[in-house]
VEXMARLUM-671233 format. One record per atom (N, C-alpha, C): residue number from 1; atom name; x, y, z. Coordinates in nm, 3 decimals, decimal comma. Example, Ala and Ser with C-alpha at 12.3 -4.5 7.8 and 13.67 -1.06 7.14 Angstrom:
// VEXMARLUM-671233
SITE  pos  site       px       py       pz
SITE    1     N    1,319   -0,569    0,780
SITE    1    CA    1,230   -0,450    0,780
SITE    1     C    1,320   -0,330    0,780
SITE    2     N    1,285   -0,225    0,708
SITE    2    CA    1,367   -0,106    0,714
SITE    2     C    1,290    0,003    0,787
***
This chain:
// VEXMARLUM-671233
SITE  pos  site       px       py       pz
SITE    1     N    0,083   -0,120    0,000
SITE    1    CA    0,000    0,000    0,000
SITE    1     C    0,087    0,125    0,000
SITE    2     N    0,184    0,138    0,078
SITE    2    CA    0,275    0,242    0,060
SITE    2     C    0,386    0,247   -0,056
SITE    3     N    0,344    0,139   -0,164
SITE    3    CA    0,447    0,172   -0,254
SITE    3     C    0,340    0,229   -0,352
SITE    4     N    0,231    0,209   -0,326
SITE    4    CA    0,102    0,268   -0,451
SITE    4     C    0,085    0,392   -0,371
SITE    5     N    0,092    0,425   -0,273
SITE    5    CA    0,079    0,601   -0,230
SITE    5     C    0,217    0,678   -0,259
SITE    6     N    0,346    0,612   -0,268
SITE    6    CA    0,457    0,657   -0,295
SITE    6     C    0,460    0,702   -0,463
SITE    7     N    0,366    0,590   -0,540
SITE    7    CA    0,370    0,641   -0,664
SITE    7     C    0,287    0,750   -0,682
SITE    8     N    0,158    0,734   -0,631
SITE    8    CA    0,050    0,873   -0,668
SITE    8     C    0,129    1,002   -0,584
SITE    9     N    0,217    0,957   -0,496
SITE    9    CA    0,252    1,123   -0,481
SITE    9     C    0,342    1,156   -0,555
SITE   10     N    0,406    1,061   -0,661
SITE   10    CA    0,562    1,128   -0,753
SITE   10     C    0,410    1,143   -0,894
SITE   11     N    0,347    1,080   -0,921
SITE   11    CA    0,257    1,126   -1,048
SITE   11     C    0,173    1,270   -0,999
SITE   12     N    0,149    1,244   -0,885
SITE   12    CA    0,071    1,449   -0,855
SITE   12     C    0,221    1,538   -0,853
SITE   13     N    0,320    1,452   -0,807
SITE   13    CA    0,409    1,594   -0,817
SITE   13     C    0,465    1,624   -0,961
SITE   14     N    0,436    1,526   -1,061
SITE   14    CA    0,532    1,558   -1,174
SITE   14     C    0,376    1,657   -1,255
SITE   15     N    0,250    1,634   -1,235
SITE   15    CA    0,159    1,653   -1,255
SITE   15     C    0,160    1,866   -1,242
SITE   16     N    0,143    1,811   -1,089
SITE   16    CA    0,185    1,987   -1,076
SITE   16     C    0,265    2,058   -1,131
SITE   17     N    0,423    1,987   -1,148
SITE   17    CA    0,507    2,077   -1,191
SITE   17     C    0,433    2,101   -1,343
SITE   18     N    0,443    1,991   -1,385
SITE   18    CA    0,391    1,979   -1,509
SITE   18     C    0,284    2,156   -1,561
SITE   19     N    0,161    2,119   -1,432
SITE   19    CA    0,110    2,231   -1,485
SITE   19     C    0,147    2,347   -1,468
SITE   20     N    0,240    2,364   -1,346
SITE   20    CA    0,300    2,487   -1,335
SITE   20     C    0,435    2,547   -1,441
SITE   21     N    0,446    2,464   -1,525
SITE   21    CA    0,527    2,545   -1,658
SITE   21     C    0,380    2,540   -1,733
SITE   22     N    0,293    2,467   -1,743
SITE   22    CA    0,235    2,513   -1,880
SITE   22     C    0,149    2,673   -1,834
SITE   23     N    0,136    2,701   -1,716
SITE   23    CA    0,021    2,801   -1,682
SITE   23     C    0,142    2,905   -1,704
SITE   24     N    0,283    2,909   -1,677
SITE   24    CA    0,435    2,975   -1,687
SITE   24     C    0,402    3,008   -1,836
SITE   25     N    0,402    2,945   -1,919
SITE   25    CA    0,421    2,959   -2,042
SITE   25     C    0,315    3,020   -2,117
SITE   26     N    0,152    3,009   -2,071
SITE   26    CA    0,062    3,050   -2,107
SITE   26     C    0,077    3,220   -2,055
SITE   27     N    0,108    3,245   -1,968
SITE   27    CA    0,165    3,403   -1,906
SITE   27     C    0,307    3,460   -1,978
SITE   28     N    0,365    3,383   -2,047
SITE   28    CA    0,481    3,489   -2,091
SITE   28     C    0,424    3,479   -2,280
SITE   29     N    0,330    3,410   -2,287
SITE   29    CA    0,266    3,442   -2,459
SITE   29     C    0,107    3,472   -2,445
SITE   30     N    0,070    3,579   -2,411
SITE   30    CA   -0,016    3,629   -2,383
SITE   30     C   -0,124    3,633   -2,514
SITE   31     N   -0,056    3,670   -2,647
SITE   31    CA   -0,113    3,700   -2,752
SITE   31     C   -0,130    3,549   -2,793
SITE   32     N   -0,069    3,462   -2,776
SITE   32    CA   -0,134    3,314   -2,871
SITE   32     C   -0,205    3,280   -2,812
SITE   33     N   -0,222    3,302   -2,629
SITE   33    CA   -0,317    3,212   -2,540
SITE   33     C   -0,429    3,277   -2,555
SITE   34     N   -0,448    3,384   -2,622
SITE   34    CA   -0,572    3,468   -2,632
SITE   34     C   -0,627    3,414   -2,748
SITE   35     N   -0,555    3,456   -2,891
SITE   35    CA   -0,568    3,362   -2,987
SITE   35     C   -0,666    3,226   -3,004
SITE   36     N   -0,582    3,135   -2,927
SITE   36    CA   -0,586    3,035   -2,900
SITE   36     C   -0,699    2,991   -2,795
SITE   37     N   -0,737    3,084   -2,729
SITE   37    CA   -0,865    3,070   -2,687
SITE   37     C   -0,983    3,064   -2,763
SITE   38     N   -0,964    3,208   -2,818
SITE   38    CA   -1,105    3,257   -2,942
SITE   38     C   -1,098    3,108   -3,086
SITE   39     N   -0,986    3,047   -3,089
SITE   39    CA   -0,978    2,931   -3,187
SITE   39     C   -1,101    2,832   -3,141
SITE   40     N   -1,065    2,798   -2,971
SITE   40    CA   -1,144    2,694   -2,964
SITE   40     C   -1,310    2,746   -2,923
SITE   41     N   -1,337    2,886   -2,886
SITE   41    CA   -1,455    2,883   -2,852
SITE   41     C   -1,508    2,941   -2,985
SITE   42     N   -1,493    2,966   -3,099
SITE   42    CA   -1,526    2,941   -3,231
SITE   42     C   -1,532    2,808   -3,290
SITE   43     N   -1,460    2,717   -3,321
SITE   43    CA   -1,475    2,610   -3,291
SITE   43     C   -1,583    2,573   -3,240
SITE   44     N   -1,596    2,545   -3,117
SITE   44    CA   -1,750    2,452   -3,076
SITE   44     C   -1,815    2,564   -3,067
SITE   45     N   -1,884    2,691   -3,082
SITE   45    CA   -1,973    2,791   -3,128
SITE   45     C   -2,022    2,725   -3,306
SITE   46     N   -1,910    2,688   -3,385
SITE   46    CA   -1,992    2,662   -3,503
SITE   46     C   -2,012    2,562   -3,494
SITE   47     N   -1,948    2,444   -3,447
SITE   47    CA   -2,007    2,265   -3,467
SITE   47     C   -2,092    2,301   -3,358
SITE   48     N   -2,167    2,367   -3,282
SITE   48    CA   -2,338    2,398   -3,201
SITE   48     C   -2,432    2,460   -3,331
SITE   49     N   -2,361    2,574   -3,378
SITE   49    CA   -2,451    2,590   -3,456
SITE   49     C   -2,506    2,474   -3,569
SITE   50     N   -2,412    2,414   -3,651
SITE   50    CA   -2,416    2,311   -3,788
SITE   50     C   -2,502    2,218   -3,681
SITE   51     N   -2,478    2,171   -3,550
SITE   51    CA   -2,614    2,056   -3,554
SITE   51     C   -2,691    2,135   -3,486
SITE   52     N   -2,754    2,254   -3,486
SITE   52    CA   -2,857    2,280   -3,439
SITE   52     C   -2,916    2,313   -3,585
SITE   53     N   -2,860    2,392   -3,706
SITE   53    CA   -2,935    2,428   -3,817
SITE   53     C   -2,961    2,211   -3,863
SITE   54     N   -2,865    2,154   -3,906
SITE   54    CA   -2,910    1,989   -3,920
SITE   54     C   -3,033    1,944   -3,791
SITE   55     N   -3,033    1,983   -3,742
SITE   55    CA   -3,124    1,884   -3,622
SITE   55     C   -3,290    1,985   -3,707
SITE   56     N   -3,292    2,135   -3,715
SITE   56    CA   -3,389    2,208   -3,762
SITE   56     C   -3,458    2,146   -3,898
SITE   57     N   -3,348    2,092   -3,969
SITE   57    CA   -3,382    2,087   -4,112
SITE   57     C   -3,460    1,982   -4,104
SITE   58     N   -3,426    1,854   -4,031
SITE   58    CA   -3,452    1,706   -4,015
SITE   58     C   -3,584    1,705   -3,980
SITE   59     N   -3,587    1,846   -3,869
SITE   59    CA   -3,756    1,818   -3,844
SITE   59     C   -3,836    1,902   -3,913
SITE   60     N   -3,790    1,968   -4,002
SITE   60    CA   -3,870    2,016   -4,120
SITE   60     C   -3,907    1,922   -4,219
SITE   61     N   -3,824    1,852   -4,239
SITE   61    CA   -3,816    1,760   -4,344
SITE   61     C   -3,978    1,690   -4,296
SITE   62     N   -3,908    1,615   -4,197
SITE   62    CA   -3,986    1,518   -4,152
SITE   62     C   -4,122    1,570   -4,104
SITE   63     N   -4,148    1,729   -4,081
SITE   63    CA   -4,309    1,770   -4,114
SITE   63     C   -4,334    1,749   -4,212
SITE   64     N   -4,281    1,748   -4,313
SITE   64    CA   -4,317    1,806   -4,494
SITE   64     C   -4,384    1,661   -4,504
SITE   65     N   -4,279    1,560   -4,482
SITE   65    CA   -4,283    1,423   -4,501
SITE   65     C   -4,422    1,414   -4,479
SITE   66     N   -4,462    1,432   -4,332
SITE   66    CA   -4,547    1,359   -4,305
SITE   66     C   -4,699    1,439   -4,295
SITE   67     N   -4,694    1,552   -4,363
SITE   67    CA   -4,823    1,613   -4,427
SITE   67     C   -4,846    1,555   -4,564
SITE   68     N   -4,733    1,542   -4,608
SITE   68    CA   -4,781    1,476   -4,760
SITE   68     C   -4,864    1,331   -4,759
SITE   69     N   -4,792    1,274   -4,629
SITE   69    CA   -4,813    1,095   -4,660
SITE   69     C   -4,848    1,063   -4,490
SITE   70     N   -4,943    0,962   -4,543
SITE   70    CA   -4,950    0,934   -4,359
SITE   70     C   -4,839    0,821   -4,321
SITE   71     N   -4,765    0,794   -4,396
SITE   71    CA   -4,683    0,681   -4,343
SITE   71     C   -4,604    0,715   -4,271
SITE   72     N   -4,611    0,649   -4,168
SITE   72    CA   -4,485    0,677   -4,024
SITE   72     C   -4,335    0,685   -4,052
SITE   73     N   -4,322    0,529   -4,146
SITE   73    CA   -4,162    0,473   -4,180
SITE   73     C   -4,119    0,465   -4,313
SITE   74     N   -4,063    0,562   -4,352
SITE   74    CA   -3,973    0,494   -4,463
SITE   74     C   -3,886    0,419   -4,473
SITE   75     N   -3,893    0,331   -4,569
SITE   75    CA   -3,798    0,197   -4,595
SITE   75     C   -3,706    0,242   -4,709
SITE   76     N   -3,579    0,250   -4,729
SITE   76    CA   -3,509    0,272   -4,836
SITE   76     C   -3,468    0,149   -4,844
SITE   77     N   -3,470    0,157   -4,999
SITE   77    CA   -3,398   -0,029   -5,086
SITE   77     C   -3,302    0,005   -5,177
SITE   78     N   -3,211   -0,056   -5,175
SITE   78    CA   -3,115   -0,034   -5,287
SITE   78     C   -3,135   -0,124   -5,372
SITE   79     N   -3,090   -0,062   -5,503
SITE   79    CA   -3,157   -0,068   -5,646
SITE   79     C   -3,055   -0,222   -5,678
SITE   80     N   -3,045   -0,329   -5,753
SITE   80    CA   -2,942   -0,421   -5,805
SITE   80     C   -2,984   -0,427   -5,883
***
C-alpha cells in the first residue's frame, strides 16, 4: 500500500510541476493564449450551430414528409 501512495505522490508531483510550466508559459505568450482561446470557442460555437441548423432541417423535413403521406416509416432499398 505504501508503494502505490509513494507512486500517486511522484505522479501528482510531476503533474503539478507539469502544470505549473504550462500556466508559466501560457503568461509569458499572452497574444497566442488569447488567440488560442477565441480558436477553440469558435470552434464549438460553429459545430453547435451546424447541428442545431441539421437537427432544424430534419424536423422540417420530416413535417413536410409527413403532411404529404401518412406513413410513419420509410424503408429505403437499394436498387441491383
Amino acid at each position: 500500500m505504501s508503494i502505490l501512495l509513494a507512486r500517486l505522490s511522484r505522479e501528482w508531483s510531476s503533474a503539478a510541476s507539469g502544470a505549473g510550466v504550462a500556466l508559466s508559459k501560457l503568461r509569458l505568450h499572452p497574444l497566442r493564449t488569447a488567440l488560442s482561446i477565441c480558436g477553440v470557442i469558435l470552434g464549438v460555437a460553429s459545430l453547435v450551430a451546424i447541428l442545431t441548423v441539421l437537427g432544424a432541417v430534419r424536423r422540417l423535413a420530416e413535417s413536410q414528409f409527413t403532411s404529404v403521406t401518412s406513413a410513419t416509416t420509410l424503408k429505403v432499398v437499394q436498387r441491383q
